[in-house]
C-alpha positions as CSV (number, residue, x, y, z in Angstrom):
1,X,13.0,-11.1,-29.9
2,X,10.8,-10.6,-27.1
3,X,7.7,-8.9,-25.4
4,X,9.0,-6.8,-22.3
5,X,12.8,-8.1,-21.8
6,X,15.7,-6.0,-22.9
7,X,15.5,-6.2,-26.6
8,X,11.8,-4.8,-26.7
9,X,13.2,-1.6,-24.3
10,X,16.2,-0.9,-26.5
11,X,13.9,-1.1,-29.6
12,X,11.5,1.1,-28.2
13,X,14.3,3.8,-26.8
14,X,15.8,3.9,-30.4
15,X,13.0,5.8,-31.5
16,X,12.1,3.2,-34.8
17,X,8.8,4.7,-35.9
18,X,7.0,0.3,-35.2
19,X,8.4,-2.2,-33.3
20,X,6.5,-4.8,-33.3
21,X,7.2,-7.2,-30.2
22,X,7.4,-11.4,-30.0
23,X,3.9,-13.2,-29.6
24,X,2.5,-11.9,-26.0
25,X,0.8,-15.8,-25.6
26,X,4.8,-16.9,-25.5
27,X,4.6,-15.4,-21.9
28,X,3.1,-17.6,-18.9
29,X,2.0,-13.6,-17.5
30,X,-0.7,-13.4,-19.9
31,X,-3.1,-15.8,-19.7
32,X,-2.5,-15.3,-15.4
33,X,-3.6,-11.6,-16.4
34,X,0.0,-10.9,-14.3
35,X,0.6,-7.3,-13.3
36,X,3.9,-7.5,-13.2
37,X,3.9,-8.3,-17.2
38,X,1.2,-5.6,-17.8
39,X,3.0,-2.8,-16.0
40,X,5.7,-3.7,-18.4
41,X,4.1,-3.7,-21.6
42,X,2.5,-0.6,-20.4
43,X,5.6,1.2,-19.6
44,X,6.3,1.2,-23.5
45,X,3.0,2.5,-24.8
46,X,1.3,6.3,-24.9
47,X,-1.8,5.2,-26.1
48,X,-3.6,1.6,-25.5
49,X,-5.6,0.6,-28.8
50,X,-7.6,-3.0,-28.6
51,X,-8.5,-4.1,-32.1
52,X,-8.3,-7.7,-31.1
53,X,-11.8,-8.6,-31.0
54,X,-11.1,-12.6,-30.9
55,X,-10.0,-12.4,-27.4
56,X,-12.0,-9.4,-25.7
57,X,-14.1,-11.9,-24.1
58,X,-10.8,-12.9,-21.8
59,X,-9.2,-11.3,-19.5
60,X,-5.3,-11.9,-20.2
61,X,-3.2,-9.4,-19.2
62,X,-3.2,-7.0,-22.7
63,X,-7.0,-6.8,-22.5
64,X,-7.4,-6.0,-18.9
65,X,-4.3,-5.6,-16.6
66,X,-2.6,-3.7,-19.4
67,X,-5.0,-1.0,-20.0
68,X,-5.8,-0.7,-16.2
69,X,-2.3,-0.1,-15.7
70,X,-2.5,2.8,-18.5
71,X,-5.0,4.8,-16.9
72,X,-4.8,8.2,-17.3
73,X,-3.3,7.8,-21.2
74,X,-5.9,7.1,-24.0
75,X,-7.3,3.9,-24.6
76,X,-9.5,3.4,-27.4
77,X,-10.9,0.2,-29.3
78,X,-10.1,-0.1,-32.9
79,X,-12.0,-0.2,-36.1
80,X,-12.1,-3.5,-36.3
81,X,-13.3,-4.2,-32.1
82,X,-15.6,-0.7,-33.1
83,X,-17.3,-2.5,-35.9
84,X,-17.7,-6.1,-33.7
85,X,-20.1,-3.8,-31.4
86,X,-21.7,-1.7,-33.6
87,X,-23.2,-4.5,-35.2
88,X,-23.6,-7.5,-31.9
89,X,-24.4,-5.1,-29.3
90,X,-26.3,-2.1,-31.4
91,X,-27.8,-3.8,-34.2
92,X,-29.1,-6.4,-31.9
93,X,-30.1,-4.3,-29.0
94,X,-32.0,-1.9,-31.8
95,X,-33.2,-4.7,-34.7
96,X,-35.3,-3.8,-37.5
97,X,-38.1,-6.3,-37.3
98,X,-38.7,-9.2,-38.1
99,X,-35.9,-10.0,-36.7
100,X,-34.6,-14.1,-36.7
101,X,-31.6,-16.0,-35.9
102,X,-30.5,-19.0,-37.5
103,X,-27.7,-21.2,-34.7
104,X,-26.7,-24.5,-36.0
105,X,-23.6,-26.1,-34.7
106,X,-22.7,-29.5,-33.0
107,X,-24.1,-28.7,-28.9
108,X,-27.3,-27.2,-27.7
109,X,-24.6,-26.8,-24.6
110,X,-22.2,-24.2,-26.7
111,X,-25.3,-22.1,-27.4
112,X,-27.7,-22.2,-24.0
113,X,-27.3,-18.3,-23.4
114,X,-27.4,-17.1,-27.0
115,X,-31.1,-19.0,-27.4
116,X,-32.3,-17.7,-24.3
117,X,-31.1,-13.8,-25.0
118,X,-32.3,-14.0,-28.5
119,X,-35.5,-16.1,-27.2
120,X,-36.2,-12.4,-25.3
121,X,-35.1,-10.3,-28.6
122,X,-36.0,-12.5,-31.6
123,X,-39.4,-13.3,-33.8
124,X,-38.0,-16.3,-34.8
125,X,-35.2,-19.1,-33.4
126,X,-34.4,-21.3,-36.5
127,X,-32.6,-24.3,-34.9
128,X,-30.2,-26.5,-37.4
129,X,-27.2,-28.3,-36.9
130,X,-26.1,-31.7,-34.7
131,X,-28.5,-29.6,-31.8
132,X,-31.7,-30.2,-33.3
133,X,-31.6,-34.0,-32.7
134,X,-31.2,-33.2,-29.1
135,X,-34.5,-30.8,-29.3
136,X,-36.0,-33.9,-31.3
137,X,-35.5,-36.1,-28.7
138,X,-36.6,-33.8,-25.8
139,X,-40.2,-34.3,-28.5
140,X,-39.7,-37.8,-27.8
141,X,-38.3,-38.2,-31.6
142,X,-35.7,-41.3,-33.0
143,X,-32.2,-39.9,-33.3
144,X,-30.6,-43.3,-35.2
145,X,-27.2,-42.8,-34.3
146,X,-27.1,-39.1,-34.7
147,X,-24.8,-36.5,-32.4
148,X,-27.0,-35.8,-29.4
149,X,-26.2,-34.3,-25.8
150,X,-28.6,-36.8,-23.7
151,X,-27.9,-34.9,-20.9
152,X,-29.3,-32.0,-22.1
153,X,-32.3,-33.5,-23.4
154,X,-34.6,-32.0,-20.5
155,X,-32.7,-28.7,-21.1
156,X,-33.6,-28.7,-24.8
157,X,-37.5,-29.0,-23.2
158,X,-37.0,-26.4,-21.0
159,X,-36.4,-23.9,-24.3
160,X,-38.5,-25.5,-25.7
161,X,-41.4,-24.5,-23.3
162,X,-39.7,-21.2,-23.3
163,X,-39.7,-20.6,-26.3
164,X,-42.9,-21.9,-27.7
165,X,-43.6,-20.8,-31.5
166,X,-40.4,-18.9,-31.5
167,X,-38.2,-21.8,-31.6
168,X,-38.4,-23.3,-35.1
169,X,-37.2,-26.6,-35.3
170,X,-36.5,-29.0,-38.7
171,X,-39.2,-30.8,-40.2
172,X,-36.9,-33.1,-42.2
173,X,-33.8,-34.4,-42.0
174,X,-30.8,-35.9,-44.8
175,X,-29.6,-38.9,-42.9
176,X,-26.7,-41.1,-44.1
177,X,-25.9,-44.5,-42.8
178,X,-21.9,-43.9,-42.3
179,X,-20.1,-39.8,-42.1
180,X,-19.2,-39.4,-45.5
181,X,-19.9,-38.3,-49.3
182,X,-21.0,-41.5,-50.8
183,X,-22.9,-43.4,-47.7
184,X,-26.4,-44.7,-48.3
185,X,-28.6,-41.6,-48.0
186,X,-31.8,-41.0,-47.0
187,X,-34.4,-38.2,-46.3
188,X,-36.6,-38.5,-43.3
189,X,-39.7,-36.7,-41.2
190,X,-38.0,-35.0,-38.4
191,X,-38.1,-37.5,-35.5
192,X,-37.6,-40.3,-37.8
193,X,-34.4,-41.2,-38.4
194,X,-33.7,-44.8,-38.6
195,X,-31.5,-46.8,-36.6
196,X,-28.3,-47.0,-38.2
197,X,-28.6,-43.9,-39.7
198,X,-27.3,-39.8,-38.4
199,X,-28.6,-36.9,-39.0
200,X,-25.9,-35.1,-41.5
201,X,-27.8,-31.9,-42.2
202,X,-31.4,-30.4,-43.0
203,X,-34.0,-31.7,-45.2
204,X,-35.0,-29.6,-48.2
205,X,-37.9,-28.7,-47.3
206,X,-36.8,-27.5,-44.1
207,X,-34.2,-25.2,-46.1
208,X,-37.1,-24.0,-48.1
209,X,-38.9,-23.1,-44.8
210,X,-36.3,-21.3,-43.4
211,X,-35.2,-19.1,-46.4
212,X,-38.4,-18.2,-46.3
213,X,-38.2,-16.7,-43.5
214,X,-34.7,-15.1,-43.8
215,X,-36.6,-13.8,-47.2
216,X,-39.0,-11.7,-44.7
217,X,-36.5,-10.5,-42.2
218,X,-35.6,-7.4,-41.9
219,X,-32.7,-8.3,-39.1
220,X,-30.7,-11.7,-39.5
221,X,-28.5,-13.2,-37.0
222,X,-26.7,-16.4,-38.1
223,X,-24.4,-18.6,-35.9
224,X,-23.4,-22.5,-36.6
225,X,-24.0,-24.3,-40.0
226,X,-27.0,-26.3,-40.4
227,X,-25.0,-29.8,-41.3
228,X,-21.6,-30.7,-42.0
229,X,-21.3,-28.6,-44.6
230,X,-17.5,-29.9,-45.5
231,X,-19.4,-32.7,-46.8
232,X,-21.4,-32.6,-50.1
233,X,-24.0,-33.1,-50.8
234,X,-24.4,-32.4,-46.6
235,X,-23.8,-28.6,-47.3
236,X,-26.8,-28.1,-49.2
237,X,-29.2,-26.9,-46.1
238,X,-26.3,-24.4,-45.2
239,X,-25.8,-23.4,-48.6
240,X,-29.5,-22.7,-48.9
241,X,-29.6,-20.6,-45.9
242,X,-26.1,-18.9,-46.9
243,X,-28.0,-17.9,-50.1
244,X,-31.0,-16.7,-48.6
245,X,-29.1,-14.1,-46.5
246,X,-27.2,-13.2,-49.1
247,X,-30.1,-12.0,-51.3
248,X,-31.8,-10.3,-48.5
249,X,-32.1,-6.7,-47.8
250,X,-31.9,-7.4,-44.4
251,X,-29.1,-6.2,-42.0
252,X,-26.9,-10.0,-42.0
253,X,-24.6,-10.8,-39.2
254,X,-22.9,-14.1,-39.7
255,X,-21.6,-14.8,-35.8
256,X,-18.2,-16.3,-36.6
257,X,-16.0,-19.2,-36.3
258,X,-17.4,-22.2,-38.5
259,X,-20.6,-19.7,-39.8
260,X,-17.8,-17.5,-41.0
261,X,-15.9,-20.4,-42.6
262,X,-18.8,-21.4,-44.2
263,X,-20.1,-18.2,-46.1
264,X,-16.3,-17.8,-47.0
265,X,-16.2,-21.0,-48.5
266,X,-19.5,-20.5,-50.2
267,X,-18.8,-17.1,-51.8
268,X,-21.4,-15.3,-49.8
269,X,-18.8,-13.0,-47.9
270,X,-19.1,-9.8,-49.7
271,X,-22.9,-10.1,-49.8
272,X,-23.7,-10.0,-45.9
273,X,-23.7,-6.3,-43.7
274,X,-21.1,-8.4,-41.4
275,X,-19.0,-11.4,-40.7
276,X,-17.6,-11.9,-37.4
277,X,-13.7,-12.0,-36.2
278,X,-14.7,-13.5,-32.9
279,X,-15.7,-17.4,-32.5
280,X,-16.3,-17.1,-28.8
281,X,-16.0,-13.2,-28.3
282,X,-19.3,-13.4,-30.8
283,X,-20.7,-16.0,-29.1
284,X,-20.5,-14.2,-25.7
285,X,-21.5,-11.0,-27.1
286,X,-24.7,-12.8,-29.4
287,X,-25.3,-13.9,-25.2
288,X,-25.6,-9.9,-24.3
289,X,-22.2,-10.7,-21.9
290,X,-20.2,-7.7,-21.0
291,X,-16.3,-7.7,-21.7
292,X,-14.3,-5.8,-19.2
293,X,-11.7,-5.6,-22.0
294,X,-14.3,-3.0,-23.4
295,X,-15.7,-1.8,-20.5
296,X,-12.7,0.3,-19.1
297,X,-12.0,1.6,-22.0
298,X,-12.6,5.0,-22.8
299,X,-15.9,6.6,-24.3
300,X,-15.1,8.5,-27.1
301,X,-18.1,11.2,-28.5
């Protein structure tokens, strides 16, 4: 009935072979990281195992203080945490070329240090998603009344510039005039979306580009969809590039949280090298960020 009080100790003292104890996030001690808290969870272990990869990125107190209070005993990552790295850190520091990443999502904001490490790792940047109208405008494009960052318009240049020919950007766009199934629809040049219309998802002819080149990877990286794939018929430029990573021979990473959600939903799952516990943990790890939740662990030959 509770993580470190007296019914977790007397459960742990009976000798039951698992106890498992009340929901740690219950306690205000571990999001402060709280020694106090950690030296009790700690005094019921022998061996720390992390196989939470979701929340490696933080530092709460059963990532961090816990195992630093267990020094001395073993502390190991899981299968699950040990599969996370193999293929975001090792695959990725070691690609088989050509190697491209596909980020879609909602902010150019959210993904700022996963473009720039993949800019320095990458053959190709495929940008999709509510981002690329905030690239298009930094091109001086219309954006009707898509989702755009204007404040990160002249960061959006500054990739660009970066970038150059590695950054691939849409050339068309499937606009509707309100967000739903059966609004008027239209599809447009990049940079040419009319007033009164949003950007929903990629064109075809930008999916047809861009499975292209997943076709010719050898290392794929994929991380936000390319529209609002909840949506028909707004999930077709997702769905192509879902499809295109599937049939490839390349080594597939699918970055988590809604990218995860997505190839789930589209059946694609079991066709893909890896799908990704971690929404954020991925997304810091796709941005080459260390987790001390890892780090002070021990290295196991």
């Amino acid at each position: 009935a509770d993580t470190v009080g007296d019914d977790a100790r007397a459960k742990v003292a009976s000798g039951a072979d698992v106890v498992v104890l009340e929901n740690l996030r219950f306690q205000a001690g571990e999001k402060k990281g709280e020694q106090a808290f950690a030296q009790g969870l700690a005094s019921l272990a022998d061996i720390y195992c992390n196989d939470a990869f979701g929340t490696c990125h933080r530092t709460d107190a059963s990532m961090v203080a816990v195992p630093t209070a267990m020094e001395g005993k073993p502390r190991v990552v899981g299968f699950l945490v040990a599969r996370e790295i193999e293929y975001l850190t090792d695959v990725i520091s070691h690609p088989e070329r050509p190697f491209s990443a596909i980020l879609g999502g909602a902010k150019v904001s959210d993904k700022i240090g996963v473009i720039e490490n993949l800019l320095g790792i990458c053959e190709h940047v495929l940008i999709g998603g509510a981002m690329a109208y905030t690239f298009s405008l930094a091109q001086g494009g219309r954006v009707g009344n898509s989702l755009v960052e204007p404040d990160k318009v002249e960061l959006a240049a500054k990739l660009l510039q970066q970038g150059g020919e590695k950054i691939v950007l849409p050339i068309d766009t499937h606009c509707g005039d309100t967000f739903s199934a059966d609004c008027n629809k239209q599809v447009v040049p990049a940079g040419e979306i009319p007033d009164g219309f949003e950007g929903l998802d990629i064109g075809p002819e930008t999916a047809r580009r861009y499975a292209a080149l997943v076709r010719d990877a050898k290392t794929v990286v994929w991380n936000g969809p390319m529209g609002v794939f909840e949506v028909p018929p707004f999930d077709a430029g997702t769905r192509a590039v879902a499809e295109a990573i599937a049939a490839s021979d390349a080594v597939s990473i699918i970055g988590g949280g809604d990218s995860a959600a997505a190839i789930e939903q589209l059946g694609f799952a079991e066709q893909v090298s890896h799908v990704s516990t971690g929404g954020g943990a991925s997304l810091a790890m796709l941005e080459g960020k260390k987790f001390a939740a890892v780090e002070l662990l021990d290295e196991v030959e």
